[in-house]
C-alpha positions, 0 to 999 in steps of 0.5 A: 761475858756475852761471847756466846750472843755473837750470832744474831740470825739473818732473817729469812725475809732479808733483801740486800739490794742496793737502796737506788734500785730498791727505792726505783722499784717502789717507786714503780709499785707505787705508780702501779699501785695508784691506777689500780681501783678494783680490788684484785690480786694484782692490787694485792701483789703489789701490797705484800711486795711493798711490805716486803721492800718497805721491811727494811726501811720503814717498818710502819710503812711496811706494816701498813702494807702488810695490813692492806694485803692481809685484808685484802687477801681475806676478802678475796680469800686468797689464802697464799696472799694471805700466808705471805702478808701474815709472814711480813707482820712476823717478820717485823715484829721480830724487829721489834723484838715482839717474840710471842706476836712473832709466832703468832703471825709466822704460825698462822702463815704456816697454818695456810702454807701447810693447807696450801701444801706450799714446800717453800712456805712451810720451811720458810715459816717453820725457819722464822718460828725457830729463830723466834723461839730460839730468842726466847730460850725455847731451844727444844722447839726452836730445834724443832721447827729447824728440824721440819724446815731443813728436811724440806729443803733438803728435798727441794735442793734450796742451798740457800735454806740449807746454808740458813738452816745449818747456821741456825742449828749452829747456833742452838747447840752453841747455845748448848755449848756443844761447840764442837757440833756447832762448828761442824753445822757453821762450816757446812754452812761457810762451804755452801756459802763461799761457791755463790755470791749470792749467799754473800750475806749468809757468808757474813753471819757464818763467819760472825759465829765462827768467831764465837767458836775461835773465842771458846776455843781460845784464839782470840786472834781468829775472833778479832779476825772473824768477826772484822771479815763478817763487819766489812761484808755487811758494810760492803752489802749495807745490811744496816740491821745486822751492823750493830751486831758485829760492833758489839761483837768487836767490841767484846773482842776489844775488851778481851784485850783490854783495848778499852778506847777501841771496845768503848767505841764499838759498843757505844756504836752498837747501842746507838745504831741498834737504839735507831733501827729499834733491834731491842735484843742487839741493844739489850746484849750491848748493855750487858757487853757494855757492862763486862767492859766496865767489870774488866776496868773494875767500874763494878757499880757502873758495870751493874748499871748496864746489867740492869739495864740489858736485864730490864729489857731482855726481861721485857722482850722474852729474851732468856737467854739474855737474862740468864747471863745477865743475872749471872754478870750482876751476882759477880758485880755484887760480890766484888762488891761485897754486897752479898745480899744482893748477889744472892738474890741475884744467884737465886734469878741466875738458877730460876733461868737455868733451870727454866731454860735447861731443865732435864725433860727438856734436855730429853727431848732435845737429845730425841729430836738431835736423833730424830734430826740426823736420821731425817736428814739422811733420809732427804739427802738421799731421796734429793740424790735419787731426783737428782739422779733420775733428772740426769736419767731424763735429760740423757733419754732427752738427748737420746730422743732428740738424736733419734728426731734427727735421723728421721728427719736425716733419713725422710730428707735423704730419700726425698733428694735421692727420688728427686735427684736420680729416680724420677726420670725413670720411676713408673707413675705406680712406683712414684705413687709407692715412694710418696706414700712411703715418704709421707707415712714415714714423716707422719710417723716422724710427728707422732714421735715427736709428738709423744712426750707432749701427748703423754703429759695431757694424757697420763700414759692412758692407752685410750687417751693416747689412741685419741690423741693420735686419731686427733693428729692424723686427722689434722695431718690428713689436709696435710698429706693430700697437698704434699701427695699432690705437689710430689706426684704432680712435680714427679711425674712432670718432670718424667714426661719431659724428659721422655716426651720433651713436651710441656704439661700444665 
C-alpha cells in the first residue's frame, strides 16, 4: 500500500494568494517592467518577482523569468539576485520531478547565500535541498540539510521555517517507520500551525501526514477523517499543486474500506490533475495506489499494470522510495498469480532498493545525525531564549529611559512657569541671569541624554567618538542658546521694570 507516500511536502517557495490579485500584481510588474531599458537591479527585481509568481501558473514562463534575472544578476554580479533566480530554476525543476537539476540549482544558491552570510537564505536552500534528497531516498543527507536549516531558524525565530521543518523531519522518520517520532515532529508543527492563520497551508499538510500516522496506528476513521480536513484547506486556499496529492490519499483511504466507486473516483482525479500540472511523483504514486485498488478487487494483472507503470516513472524521476514499494506491489501481484519467476525477480529489485536505500553505514550515520540534531536544536532554542530575553531587557531600559525624558522635560518646564509666574517681578538682573543659565544647562543636558543612544550606534561606545559627537552637539546647540538666553533675559527683566517702573521699554 502507498500509505507511507501521504505526505508530499509543501515547497518553500509556495504563494497562496488568491489568482485576481496575484494576476493584478503581474500585471503591474509587467507594466514596470516594459519602461525600464537600462540594465539595473531594479529590472532585475521585477525579473525574479515575475519568476517567483509565474511559479505556480506557467512554469516556462517562470523559467523564463528566472533565466533573464539569472543573466542578469551575473552581468551586474549581483550575487543575491543571483542566489535567488538560482532558487527559482530549483524549485521548478522539483516541479517537474528534476531531482538531480533540483540540487544542482538549490546548491549553487546555497554556494552564494553562505558567501553572502544571508541566515534566511541559507536555511531556505538547505530546507529545498532536503526535501530533494529526501524524494530520491537519500534520507542520510536529507536529514541532514534539515538538520543545519532548522538550527538557523531556530535562532532567528522563523515560526514558519520552523513549522516546515518539523513537517519535513516528520516525514524522513515516518520514512523510517519511527512513528512514534514522526508523530511527535508533525504535532509540533499542528501546534505552531493552528495559532497564525497564515501557516493555514502548513496546517493542511501536518494534518495530511497525521493521516499516515492514524493509518499505522490502525484508525482508519481519523485517516479518512485527517486526510478530508487537509483537502478542504487546500480547496478553501486553491493550492492546486498539493490537491492531487490529497485525492490519492482519500482514495487510498476508500480503498482500505473497500468502497471501491469512491477510491476509483479520487484516484482517477489524482492521476488527471497531477498528469496536468506535471507532478511526475504524485502521478507515479497514483499508479501504484491505482494498482493496490485493483489488487484488493483481485484484478492482479491490472493491478500489475499500474505498478509498472508507477515503476517506470519513478524509476525515471529518481524516486526510490517509490520504486521499492512498487518492486514490493509487483512481487505479491506476481505470486497471486503464480508466475513465480517473475516474482523473484521482482524480489530480487525490491532487496536491491532496500538495501540501496537502508543500508547499515547509512543507518549509522542517521542515528549520529538524530544525536547531533537534538543537542543543535536545544543549543538554538536556548540561545533564541536569551535575544529574546535580552530584547525584554532593551525595551524595559527603553521604557525606563523614556520616562527619565519625561521628568526632565517635567522638570525644566516647571521651573520655567515657576520663574515666569512668581519670581520675575522680584528677581535681581544677576539672579535672572543664574536662572537662565541654569535652564538652558539643564535643557542642554536634556538633548545630550536624549541623544545618546543615537550617538552610541554611530560611535560604538568610543570614548573619543562620544566626546566629538557631543562637542559637534554643543556647537550646534551654541546659536540655540544665545536666542533663548536673549529672549528669557529681555521678557524677565521687561516685565520687572514695569512693574517697578510702570514704564515701557523697547
Amino acid at each position: 500500500m502507498k500509505y507511507i507516500y501521504s505526505f508530499i511536502i509543501v515547497l518553500t517557495l509556495c504563494i497562496h494568494n488568491n489568482s485576481f490579485a496575484q494576476n493584478k500584481k503581474i500585471d503591474s510588474l509587467k507594466a514596470q517592467l516594459n519602461k525600464l531599458t537600462a540594465k539595473d537591479t531594479n529590472q532585475m527585481h521585477i525579473l525574479i518577482e515575475l519568476g517567483r509568481l509565474y511559479s505556480k501558473q506557467d512554469a516556462q514562463v517562470s523559467a523564463d523569468y528566472a533565466k533573464k534575472a539569472e543573466i542578469l544578476a551575473k552581468e551586474l554580479k549581483h550575487e543575491k539576485g543571483e542566489a535567488s533566480s538560482l532558487q527559482i530554476l530549483g524549485v521548478l525543476a522539483d516541479q517537474k520531478a528534476n531531482y538531480k537539476e533540483a540540487i544542482g540549482y538549490m546548491s549553487k544558491s546555497l554556494e552564494l547565500n553562505r558567501k553572502l552570510k544571508s541566515d534566511k537564505g541559507i536555511s531556505a536552500c538547505l530546507n529545498n535541498l532536503g526535501i530533494y534528497y529526501f524524494k530520491i531516498g537519500d534520507y542520510t543527507e536529507a536529514l541532514k540539510c534539515h538538520t543545519e536549516s532548522v538550527v538557523i531558524k531556530e535562532k532567528m525565530g522563523d515560526e514558519d521555517g520552523i513549522i516546515s521543518s518539523n513537517i519535513n523531519i516528520g516525514t524522513i522518520y515516518d520514512q523510517q517507520k519511527d512513528y512514534k517520532k514522526a508523530k511527535e515532529y508533525y504535532e509540533k508543527a499542528l501546534q505552531i500551525s493552528e495559532k497564525n492563520e497564515d501557516y493555514i497551508d502548513r496546517k493542511a499538510t501536518v494534518l495530511f501526514n497525521l493521516a499516515v500516522i492514524y493509518n499505522e496506528e490502525g484508525d482508519m476513521k481519523k485517516y479518512l477523517e485527517y486526510n478530508q480536513k487537509a483537502l478542504d484547506i487546500r480547496i478553501e486556499i486553491q493550492d492546486e499543486m498539493q490537491i492531487p496529492s490529497s485525492y490519492r490519499a482519500l482514495g487510498e483511504a476508500y480503498t482500505a474500506m473497500k468502497d471501491y466507486t469512491k477510491a476509483q473516483k479520487y484516484l482517477d482525479d489524482a492521476l488527471k490533475m497531477s498528469q496536468k500540472i506535471e507532478d511526475r511523483l504524485t502521478e507515479s504514486v497514483a499508479y501504484s495506489s491505482m494498482g493496490d485498488l485493483y489488487h484488493e478487487k483481485n484484478e492482479y494483472q491490472k493491478a500489475i499494470e499500474y505498478h509498472q507503470k508507477g515503476y517506470a516513472l519513478a524509476k525515471e524521476i529518481g524516486a526510490k522510495h517509490v520504486m521499492l514499494d512498487a518492486a514490493k506491489d509487483l512481487k505479491e501481484n506476481y505470486i497471486k498469480l503464480a508466475d513465480y519467476t517473475k516474482a523473484n525477480e521482482w524480489g530480487i529489485i525490491f532487496t536491491g532498493h532496500q538495501k540501496e536505500i537502508f543500508s547499515e553505514d547509512k543507518q549509522k550515520e542517521f542515528s549520529r545525525l538524530e544525536g547531533k540534531l537534538d543537542l543543535e536544536r536545544k543549543l538554538a532554542k536556548e540561545q533564541r531564549e536569551k535575544e529574546v530575553q535580552a530584547e525584554k531587557e532593551a525595551k524595559e531600559q527603553q521604557r525606563k529611559n523614556n520616562l527619565q525624558y519625561s521628568a526632565i522635560l517635567i522638570a525644566l518646564v516647571s521651573i520655567f512657569l515657576i520663574v515666569v509666574l512668581f519670581a520675575r517681578k522680584t528677581m535681581r538682573t544677576s539672579t535672572v541671569e543664574n536662572i537662565v543659565f541654569f535652564i538652558l544647562l539643564i535643557f542642554f543636558e536634556f538633548i545630550l541624554v536624549f541623544l545618546d543612544p543615537f550617538i552610541s550606534v554611530y560611535t560604538n561606545g568610543f570614548p573619543i567618538f562620544t566626546l566629538l559627537a557631543n562637542v559637534a552637539v554643543a556647537i550646534a546647540f551654541m546659536p540655540i542658546h544665545r536666542m533663548l538666553e536673549k529672549t528669557l533675559k529681555k521678557k524677565l527683566t521687561k516685565e520687572k521694570y514695569e512693574a517697578r517702573l510702570g514704564i515701557d521699554i523697547e
